[in-house]
GULUM-60933 format. One record per residue (C-alpha): x, y, z; residue in three letters. Coordinates in steps of 0.2 Angstrom, whole numbers, plus 5000, padded with zeros to 4 digits. Example, Ala and Ser with C-alpha at 12.3 -4.5 7.8 and 13.67 -1.06 7.14 Angstrom:
REM residues 2
506249785039ALA;506849955036SER;
//
This chain:
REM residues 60
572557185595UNK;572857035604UNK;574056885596UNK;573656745588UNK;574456625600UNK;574256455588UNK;575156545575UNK;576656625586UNK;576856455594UNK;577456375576UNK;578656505572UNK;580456545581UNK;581256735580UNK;583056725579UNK;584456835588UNK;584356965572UNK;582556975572UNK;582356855557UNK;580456735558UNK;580856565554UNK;579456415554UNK;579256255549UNK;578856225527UNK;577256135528UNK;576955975521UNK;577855865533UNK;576555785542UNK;575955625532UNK;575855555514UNK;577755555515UNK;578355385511UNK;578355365492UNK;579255545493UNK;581155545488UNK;582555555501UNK;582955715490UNK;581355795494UNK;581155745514UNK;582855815515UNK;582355955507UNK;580756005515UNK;581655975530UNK;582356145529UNK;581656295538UNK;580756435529UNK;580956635532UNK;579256725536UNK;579156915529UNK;577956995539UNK;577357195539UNK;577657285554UNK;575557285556UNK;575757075555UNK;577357075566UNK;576457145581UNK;574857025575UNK;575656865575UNK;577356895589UNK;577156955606UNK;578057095610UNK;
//
């Protein structure tokens, strides 16, 4: 099965194997939002993937 590559590119494996990516809804519409709420969806948000989506989405 080959890998989705646009998808893999967004998200980052870390040393323990966790997937992190981006929370979406940062790109625009974002001034009237709070300071509270950027800084909140600045944080990263954990993927749990299968082991049949793990292979999908991540090379190996």
């Amino acid at each position: 099965m080959k890998t989705n590559k646009s998808f893999a590119k967004r998200l980052r494996v870390t040393k323990k194997g966790k997937v992190i990516a981006r929370a979406p809804g940062h790109n625009h519409f974002n001034a009237k939002r709070s300071g509270k709420e950027h800084q909140h969806k600045n944080r990263t948000t954990n993927m749990v993937f299968t082991n049949v989506n793990r292979s999908r989405f991540l090379a190996n």
